[in-house]
C-alpha angles and dihedrals in degrees: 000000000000115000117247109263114224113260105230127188120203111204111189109190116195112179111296097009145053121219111209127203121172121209157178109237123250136137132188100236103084100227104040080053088052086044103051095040080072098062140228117044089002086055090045091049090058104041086057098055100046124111115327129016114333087198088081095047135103118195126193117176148158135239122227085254097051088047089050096049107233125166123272082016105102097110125131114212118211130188142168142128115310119247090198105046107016088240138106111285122200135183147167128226124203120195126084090298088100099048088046097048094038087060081061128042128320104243138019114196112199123196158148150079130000107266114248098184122084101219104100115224132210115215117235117196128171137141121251129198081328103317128120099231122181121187130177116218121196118237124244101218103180117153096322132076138278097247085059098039088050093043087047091053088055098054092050081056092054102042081046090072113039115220087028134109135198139215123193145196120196139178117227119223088285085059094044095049081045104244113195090224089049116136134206118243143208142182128358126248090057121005122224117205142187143163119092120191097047111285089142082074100057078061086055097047089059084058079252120145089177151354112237113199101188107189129170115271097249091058106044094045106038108111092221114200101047092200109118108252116252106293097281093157086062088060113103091212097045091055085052093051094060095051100055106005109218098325095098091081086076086083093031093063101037080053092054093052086249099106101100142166152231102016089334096299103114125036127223117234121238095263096056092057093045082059097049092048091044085053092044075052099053092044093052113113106165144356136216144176147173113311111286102005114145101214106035108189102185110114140202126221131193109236128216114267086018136295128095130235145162135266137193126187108258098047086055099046089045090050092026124047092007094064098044097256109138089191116086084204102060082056088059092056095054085045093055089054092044083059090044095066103020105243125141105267087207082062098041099053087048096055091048088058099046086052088041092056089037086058097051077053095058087231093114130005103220134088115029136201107265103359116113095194094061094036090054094043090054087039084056087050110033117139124244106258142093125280085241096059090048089056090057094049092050090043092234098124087132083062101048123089107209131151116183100358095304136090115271132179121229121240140172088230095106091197098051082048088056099042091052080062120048100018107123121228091040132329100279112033092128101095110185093027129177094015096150097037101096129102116273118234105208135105083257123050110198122244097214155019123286084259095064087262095152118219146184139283099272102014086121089054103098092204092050119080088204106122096354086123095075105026091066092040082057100040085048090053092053096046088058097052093049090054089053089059102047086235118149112255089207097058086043102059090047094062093038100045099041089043090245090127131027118222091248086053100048092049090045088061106039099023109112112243080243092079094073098061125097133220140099117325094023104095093159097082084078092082125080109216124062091238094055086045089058096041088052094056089052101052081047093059099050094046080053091053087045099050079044085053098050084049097053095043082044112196099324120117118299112256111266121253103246114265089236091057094033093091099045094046098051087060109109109256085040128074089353099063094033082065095039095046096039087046091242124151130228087280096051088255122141112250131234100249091060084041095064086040096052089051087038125113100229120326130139120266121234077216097146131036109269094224126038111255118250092254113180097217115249123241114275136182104320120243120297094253102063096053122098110241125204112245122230120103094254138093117210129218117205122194145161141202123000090346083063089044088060089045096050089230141046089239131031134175133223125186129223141174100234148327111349143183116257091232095055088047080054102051092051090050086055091039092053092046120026100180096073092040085093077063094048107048138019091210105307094345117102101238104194122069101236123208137199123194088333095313124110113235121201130214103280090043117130113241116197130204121275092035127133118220125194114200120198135203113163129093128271113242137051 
């Protein structure tokens, strides 16, 4: 039985019409044909780089479990060449935009040339009585905005056809003037965006606000496979998740010692980022999630002066604490007008601290440290242009944290350093990475990856460089899978981290049935199990963007790792091993071995070293004796998000006689209050990290009285 080839669209849009062919995928290079044959970001992959430039190319796709309609699988995924770094840009879009365009084809491939004429258009594209149609329809402005012009536009479309609904994704002006650091949108109340590195401007550059898929009822809305998804709802974690989204890490991170201020160079105490996810927490109106997920964790938040919208961690902290502003509200604020006109909160945020600094410099007098009206007036005014290019014209490149052309946070998670470096499709496409690097906190900590990938003493020690090498590389593999299937990350790492799913199961279920088939450029089909099948897509998918990537930069010199990254790369266990694991040379290039695998029918990758490298293991926190300890008789639990519901507080205090283990203070806490113990332990395994001072503790640590311990539950990404 032959497998089922993707059905593409082409829509060519020169000035006042679109052009439609519809396709079955193929392409000449053996393994972009076996990658796009799976579906989602390995079908986007290969649509860009088809025949012509990909730089005037816009690709949206689906992955097999979108199309099939499982549940937690409703992502679009997007890719094209990055205005603002040169490079290939992915990303993925949640929102109903997947399951629409799923009902109709798998991937829709827009081009064409620049657009010369000012009236913005939105993209209408539909199926009828079996044809593929595409319409432009130009956009009534008014008095009003884009965004409702464009949104305007979308419900006439769908009123036009009765029984039919329609999902769009639109650009706001950033995206239309073509702003390097535009996003794409979708939905309203909130908005959910996507896109760094400016692919909302290669919508812009077609003359295109938006993107209208107009399918019938029946098929938009049918819930397809009609299997119950993995127990989700059965993942700790998970369950966290859907109670605070990713704000929690507000207090993870401040527990950690990472939460830190005015452009990263002071850091917020515990405390501090308990409160900010206790306030996220008190602003929080509604959630919602992909269809049929059991355990939605987007949220909805009220806004100052009406309206409602979304948040996720890393855009808040970028528009929040780092720029001196102690009210998660006000970072909402920023972020509304962020959504208004399209632009990546990450680099606008950016962008506002390196102004802010620039200002206590006397080089500027705009944004300040801590003042939302000055803040919100820049935001309103900010150039087009990256944060990285407004570094170099302030001459405050030694104050800007970068990796790859885009703006990066640093971290003492070696591995999440690492990853901002060398991840392909942008610096920060894991979502949900490193989900499984912290330290375990049980009385075994494992040797190796879910997959049987065996690793060092300390590799799951976030503050050790022993094994990161490989544990990006396989996170990154994974990631990559996920993002072929259309499957949600977040859902993933839940089964996966609290040991609801094996790796086999969860592929069972999301794997396309494409996977399975042999040939050249699938040399995936060498592997037996369905997980290592899926891995090995995936690696295969990041060695193909790479070997994309080398093609785009040419033979020039390879882009420098950032000087804030370089120490803690050159460690060994860092940078040495990533190379060694992903099969890359001095120079970052793909080598020829993982080339003629790539292209291969079926053999088995020296993907990972075949013997663990002699690491000396780096210096961690020192023994518990020589470490001066508070006085007072009490031990304090900090907490954050649905873990301080079930206690009843954010913090709470136990009292013991002396030094204690962690998993004994543990086992009172769960013993005092045994609503939260389903928070605590997974049977007899401690479930939440636990920090003290910064430092992770594991379960036969001492703890001492007067310590304060911050346990955290949450996942780690978003």
């Amino acid at each position: 039985m032959l497998a089922r080839r993707p059905r593409v669209v082409t829509i060519r849009i020169e000035q006042d019409r679109a052009t439609v062919r519809c396709s079955s995928f193929a392409h000449p290079v053996p393994h972009l044909d076996g990658l796009g044959a799976l579906g989602g970001s390995g079908l986007a992959l290969a649509l860009l780089f088809g025949e012509g430039d990909p730089r005037s190319r816009l690709v949206l796709s689906v992955g097999g479990a979108t199309v099939r309609g499982l549940p937690s699988s409703g992502r679009l995924s997007l890719a094209g060449v990055s205005p603002l770094t040169g490079m290939l840009a992915e990303a993925t879009l949640g929102g109903e935009g997947g399951r629409y365009l799923g009902s109709l084809c798998d991937g829709l491939l827009l081009e064409g040339p620049a657009a010369l004429e000012d009236t913005p258009r939105l993209l209408l594209v539909e199926e009828r009585a079996g044809d593929f149609c595409a319409s432009l329809i130009p956009l009534e402005l008014g008095a009003g905005s884009l965004r409702e012009a464009c949104r305007a536009a979308a419900r006439r479309a769908e009123l036009d056809v009765p029984d039919s609904k329609v999902a769009l994704i639109e650009v706001g002006e950033a995206g239309l003037a073509r702003s390097p650091i535009a996003v794409i949108s979708t939905g309203t109340n909130p908005m959910s965006s996507a896109g760094r590195g400016g692919l909302g401007a290669l919508l812009g550059r077609l003359g295109l606000a938006g993107v209208a898929i107009r399918a019938s009822s029946h098929s938009a809305t049918s819930s397809g496979d009609k299997r119950q998804l993995l127990p989700s709802a059965k993942s700790p974690r998970l369950q966290a998740r859907s109670q605070q989204g990713t704000l929690e890490l507000f207090h993870a991170f401040a527990a950690r010692g990472e939460l830190s201020g005015r452009n990263y160079s002071e850091f917020l105490a515990p405390q501090d980022g308990a409160r900010l996810s206790a306030e996220a927490d008190s602003l929080q109106r509604d959630r919602h999630g992909c269809r049929g997920c059991s355990t939605p964790c987007g949220l909805v938040f009220e806004r100052k002066g009406g309206g409602r919208g979304g948040a996720r961690f890393s855009a808040a902290w970028a528009l929040g604490p780092n720029l001196g502003l102690e009210s998660f509200e006000d970072a909402l604020e920023l972020l509304g007008i962020c959504d208004e006109l399209g632009i990546d909160a990450r680099e606008a945020g950016a962008c506002l601290a390196l102004l802010a600094l620039a200002n206590e410099r006397g080089q500027v007098s705009s944004a300040r440290f801590g003042d939302l009206d000055s803040l919100k007036e820049t935001l309103n005014n900010l150039p087009p242009q990256g944060s990285a290019q407004l570094a170099r014209e302030l001459n405050l490149e030694r104050d800007h944290f970068s990796a790859q052309g885009a703006a990066a946070r640093p971290e003492r998670n070696m591995a999440s350093t690492l990853g901002q470096c060398v991840a392909t499709g942008g610096n920060d496409p894991m979502r949900v990475f490193p989900f499984l690097v912290s330290p375990r906190v049980g009385d075994k900590i494992p040797a190796e990856l879910p997959d049987g990938t065996p690793l060092p003493a300390g590799a799951f020690d976030p503050r050790k460089p022993a094994g990161k090498g490989r544990v990006v590389a396989w996170h990154e593999d994974l990631s990559a899978a996920l993002d072929i299937t259309g499957f949600c990350s977040f859902s993933a790492a839940g089964l996966i981290a609290d040991e609801i799913s094996g790796l086999d199961e969860l592929a069972a279920w999301i794997a396309p049935t494409e996977l399975a088939t042999k040939g050249p450029g699938r040399p995936w089909a060498a592997y037996a199990n369905s997980g290592a099948k899926l891995l090995a897509a995936g690696r295969a998918l990041i060695l193909a963007r790479r070997m994309q990537n080398e093609l785009l930069m040419g033979e020039g010199p390879r882009a420098a790792f950032p000087e804030w990254a370089q120490a803690e790369l050159n460690l060994p266990g860092m940078l040495d091993e990533y190379q060694n694991t992903r099969g890359l040379d001095g120079e970052g290039r793909v080598d020829e071995q993982r080339r003629k695998w790539l292209d291969s029918e079926g053999e088995p990758a020296p993907d990972r070293p075949a013997e663990l490298p002699e690491l000396a293991e780096s210096e961690g926190e020192p023994p518990a004796a020589s470490l001066s300890f508070p006085s007072g008789e009490l031990v304090t639990i900090g907490t954050a998000g649905h873990l301080a519901s079930l206690l009843g507080a954010a913090e709470v205090r136990l009292e013991f006689d002396g030094p204690t283990r962690l998993v004994d203070v543990l086992l009172d806490c769960a013993e005092r209050f045994p609503k939260a113990r389903p928070l605590l332990f997974v049977e007899s395994r401690i479930l939440p990290t636990t920090w003290r001072r910064g430092e992770p503790l594991h379960a036969k640590d001492l703890v001492y009285p007067g310590d304060r311990l911050d346990l955290v539950v949450v996942l780690a990404g978003g």
